[in-house]
C-alpha beads as a LAMMPS data file, in Angstrom:
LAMMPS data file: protein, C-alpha beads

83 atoms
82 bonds

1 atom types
1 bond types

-500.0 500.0 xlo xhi
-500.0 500.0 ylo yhi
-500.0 500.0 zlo zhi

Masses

1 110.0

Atoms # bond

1 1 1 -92.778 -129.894 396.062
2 1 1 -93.707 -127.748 398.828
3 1 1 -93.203 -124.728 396.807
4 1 1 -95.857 -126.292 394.647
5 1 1 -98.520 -127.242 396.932
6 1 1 -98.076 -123.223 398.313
7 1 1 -98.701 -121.964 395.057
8 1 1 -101.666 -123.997 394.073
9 1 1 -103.028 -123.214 397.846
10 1 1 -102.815 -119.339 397.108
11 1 1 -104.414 -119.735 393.615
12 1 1 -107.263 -121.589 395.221
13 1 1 -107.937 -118.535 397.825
14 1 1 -107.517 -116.306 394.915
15 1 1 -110.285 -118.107 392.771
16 1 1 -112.505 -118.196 395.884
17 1 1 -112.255 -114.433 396.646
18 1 1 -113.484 -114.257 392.338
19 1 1 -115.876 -116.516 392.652
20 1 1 -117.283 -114.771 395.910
21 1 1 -117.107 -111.802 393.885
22 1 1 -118.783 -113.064 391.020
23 1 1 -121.491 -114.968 392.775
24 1 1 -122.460 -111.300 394.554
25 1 1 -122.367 -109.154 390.933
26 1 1 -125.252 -111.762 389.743
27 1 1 -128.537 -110.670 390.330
28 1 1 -131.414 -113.014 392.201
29 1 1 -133.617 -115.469 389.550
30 1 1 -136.579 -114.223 391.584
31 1 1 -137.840 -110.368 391.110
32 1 1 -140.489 -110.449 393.754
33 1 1 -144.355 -110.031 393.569
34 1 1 -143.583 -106.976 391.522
35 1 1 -142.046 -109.064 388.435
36 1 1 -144.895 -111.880 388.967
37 1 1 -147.806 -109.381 388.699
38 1 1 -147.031 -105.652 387.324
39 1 1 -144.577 -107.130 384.643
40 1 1 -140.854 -105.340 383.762
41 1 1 -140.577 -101.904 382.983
42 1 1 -137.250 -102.660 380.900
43 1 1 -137.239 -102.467 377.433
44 1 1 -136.208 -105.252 375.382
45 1 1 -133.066 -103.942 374.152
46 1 1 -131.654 -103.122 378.369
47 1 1 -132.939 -106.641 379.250
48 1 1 -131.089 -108.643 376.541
49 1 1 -128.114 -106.887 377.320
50 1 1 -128.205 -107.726 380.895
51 1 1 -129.314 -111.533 380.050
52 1 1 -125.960 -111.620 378.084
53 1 1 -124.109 -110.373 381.311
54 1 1 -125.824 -112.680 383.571
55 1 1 -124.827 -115.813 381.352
56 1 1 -121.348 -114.552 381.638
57 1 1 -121.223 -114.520 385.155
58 1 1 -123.124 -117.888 385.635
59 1 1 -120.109 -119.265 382.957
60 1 1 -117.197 -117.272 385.122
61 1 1 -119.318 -119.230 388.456
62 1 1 -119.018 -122.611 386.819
63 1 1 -115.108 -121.961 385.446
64 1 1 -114.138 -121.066 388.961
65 1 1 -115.907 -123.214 390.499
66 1 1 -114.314 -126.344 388.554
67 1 1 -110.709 -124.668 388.903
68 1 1 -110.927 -124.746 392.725
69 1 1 -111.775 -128.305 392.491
70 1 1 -109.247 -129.442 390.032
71 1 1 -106.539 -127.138 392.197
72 1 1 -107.957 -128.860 395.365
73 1 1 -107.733 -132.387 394.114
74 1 1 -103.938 -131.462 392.753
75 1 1 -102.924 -129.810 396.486
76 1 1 -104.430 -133.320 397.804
77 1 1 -102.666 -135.681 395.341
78 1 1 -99.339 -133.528 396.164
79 1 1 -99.447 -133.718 399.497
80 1 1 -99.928 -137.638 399.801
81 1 1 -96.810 -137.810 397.604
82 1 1 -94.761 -135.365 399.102
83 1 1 -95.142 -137.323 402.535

Bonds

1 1 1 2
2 1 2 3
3 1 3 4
4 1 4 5
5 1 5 6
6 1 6 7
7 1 7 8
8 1 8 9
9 1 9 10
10 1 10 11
11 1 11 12
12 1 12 13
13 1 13 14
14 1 14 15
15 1 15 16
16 1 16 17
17 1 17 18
18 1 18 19
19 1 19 20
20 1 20 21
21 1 21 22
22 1 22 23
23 1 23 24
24 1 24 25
25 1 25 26
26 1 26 27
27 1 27 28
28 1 28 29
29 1 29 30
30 1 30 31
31 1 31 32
32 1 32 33
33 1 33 34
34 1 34 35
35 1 35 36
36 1 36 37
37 1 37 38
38 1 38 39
39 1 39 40
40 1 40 41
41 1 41 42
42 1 42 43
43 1 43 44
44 1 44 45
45 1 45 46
46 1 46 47
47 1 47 48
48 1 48 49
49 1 49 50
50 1 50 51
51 1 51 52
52 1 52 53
53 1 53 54
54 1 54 55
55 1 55 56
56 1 56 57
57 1 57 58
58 1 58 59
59 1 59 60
60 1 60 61
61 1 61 62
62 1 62 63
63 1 63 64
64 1 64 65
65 1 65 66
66 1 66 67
67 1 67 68
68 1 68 69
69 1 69 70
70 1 70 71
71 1 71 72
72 1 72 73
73 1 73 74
74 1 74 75
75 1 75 76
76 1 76 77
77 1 77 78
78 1 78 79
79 1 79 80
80 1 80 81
81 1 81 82
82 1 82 83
């Protein structure tokens, strides 16, 4: 059991390090005064393609996000039983 709880404890730092990772490759929602008043300069096609990648990321974000928790809540259910 205790090999168990180690295992799930280093796949829970590993997802954190991603999801770190992740959360820093995603660009801000806000583009400044700049966006708000002198519009993009991208063209459709370039801004579509990065809207694509974005939604990816914010997916990967979520996914990780609800691994950790489900791997936390297993390390915490383990560990009352293994006691």
């Amino acid at each position: 059991m205790d090999i168990l709880i180690i295992a799930f404890t280093l796949a829970i730092v590993v997802c954190a390090i991603c999801l770190i990772a992740v959360v820093l490759m995603q660009s801000s929602k806000s583009s400044g005064l700049g966006e708000t008043f002198g519009g993009s300069t991208q063209a459709f096609a370039s801004r579509a393609t990065a809207a694509s990648k974005e939604k990816k990321l914010q997916r990967l974000s979520i996914v990780l996000g609800i691994v950790i928790a489900v791997l936390a809540i297993a390390v915490a259910i383990f560990t009352r039983f293994s006691a």
